[in-house]
C-alpha positions as CSV (number, residue, x, y, z in Angstrom):
1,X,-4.7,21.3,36.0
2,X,-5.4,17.9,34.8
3,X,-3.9,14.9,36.2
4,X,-1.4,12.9,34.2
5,X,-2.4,9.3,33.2
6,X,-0.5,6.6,35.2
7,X,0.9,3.6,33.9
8,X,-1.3,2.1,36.5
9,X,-4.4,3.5,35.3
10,X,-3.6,2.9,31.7
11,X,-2.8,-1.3,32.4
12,X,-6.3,-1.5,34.6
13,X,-8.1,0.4,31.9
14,X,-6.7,-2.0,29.4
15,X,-7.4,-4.8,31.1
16,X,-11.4,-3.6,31.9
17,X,-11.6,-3.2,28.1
18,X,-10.0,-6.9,27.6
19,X,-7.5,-5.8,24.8
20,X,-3.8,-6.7,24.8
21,X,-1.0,-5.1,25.9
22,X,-0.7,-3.9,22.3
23,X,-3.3,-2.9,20.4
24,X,-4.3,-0.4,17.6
25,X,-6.8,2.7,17.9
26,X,-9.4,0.1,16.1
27,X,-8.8,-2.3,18.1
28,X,-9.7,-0.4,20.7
29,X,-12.5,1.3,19.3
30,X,-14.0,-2.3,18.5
31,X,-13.4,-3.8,22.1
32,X,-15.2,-0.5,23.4
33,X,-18.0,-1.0,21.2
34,X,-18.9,-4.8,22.2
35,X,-18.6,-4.5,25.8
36,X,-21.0,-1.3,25.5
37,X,-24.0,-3.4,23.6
38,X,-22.9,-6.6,26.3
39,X,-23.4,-4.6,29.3
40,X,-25.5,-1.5,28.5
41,X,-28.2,-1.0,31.3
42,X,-31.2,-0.4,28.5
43,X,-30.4,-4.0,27.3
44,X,-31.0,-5.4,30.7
45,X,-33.9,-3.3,31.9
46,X,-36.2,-5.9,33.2
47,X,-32.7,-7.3,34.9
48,X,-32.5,-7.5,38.6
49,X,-29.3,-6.3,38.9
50,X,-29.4,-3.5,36.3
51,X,-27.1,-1.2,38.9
52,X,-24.5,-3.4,38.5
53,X,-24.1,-3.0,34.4
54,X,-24.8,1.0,35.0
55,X,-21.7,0.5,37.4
56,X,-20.0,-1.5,34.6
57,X,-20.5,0.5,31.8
58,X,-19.5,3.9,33.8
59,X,-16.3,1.7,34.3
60,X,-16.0,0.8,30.7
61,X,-16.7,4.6,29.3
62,X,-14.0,5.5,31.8
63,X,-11.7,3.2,30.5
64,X,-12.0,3.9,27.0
65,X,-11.6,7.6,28.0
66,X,-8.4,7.1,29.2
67,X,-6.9,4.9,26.8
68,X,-8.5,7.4,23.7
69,X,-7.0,10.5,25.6
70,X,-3.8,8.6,26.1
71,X,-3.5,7.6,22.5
72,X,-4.4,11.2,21.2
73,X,-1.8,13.0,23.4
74,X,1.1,10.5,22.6
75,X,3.9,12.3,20.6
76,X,4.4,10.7,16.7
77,X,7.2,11.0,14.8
78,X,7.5,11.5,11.4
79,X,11.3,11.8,11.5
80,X,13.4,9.7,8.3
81,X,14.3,6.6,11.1
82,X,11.7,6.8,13.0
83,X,8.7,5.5,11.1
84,X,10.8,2.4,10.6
85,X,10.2,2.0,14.6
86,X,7.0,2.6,14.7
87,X,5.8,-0.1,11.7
88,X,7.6,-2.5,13.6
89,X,6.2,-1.7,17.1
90,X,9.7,-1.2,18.5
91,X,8.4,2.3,19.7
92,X,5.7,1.7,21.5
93,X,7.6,-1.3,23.7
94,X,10.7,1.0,24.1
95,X,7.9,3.2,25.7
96,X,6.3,1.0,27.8
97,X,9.8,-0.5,28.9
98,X,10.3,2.7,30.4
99,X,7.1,2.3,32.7
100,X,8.3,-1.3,33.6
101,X,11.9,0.2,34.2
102,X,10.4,3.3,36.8
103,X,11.5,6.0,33.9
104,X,7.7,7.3,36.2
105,X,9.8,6.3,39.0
106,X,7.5,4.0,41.5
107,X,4.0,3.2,40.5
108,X,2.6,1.8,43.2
């Protein structure tokens, strides 16, 4: 059984991918891209410290994996009302109101 995603692992995911705490699937997709050109290990070969951007990118291909699986496997509606939420961002803060709220219960 896999393990649900925490709001914990979600916000230091974010934050290793340096996006905001709202941001769109391209935005996301974008951030992902530039940190993997900055700190892929072929680009600094020669580098003497060329295990610490194989550590970094594992960290960043992590984080993108989470946030990507997170996205895909968050529930859309495409109720009459709803979409109206959803242009105006109101649904995703409702839901992440209901991490800073405990509706997980405690996080830490």
């Amino acid at each position: 059984m896999k393990k649900l995603i925490s709001f914990k692992d979600i916000d230091k995911a974010r934050k290793t991918l340096e996006i905001g705490e709202t941001s769109s699937m391209q935005e996301i997709k974008n951030k992902y891209r530039e940190l993997s050109l900055k700190y892929h290990p072929d680009r600094h070969s020669k580098s003497k410290s060329k295990k610490e951007y194989e550590e970094k990118i594992k960290e960043i291909n992590n984080s993108y994996e989470i946030l990507i699986n997170y996205c895909i496997k968050y529930p859309i509606s495409f109720k009459a009302g709803k979409t109206k939420e959803v242009e105006e961002g109101e649904y995703m803060k409702q839901h992440f109101k209901r991490f800073y709220d405990g509706w997980w219960g405690d996080t830490d």
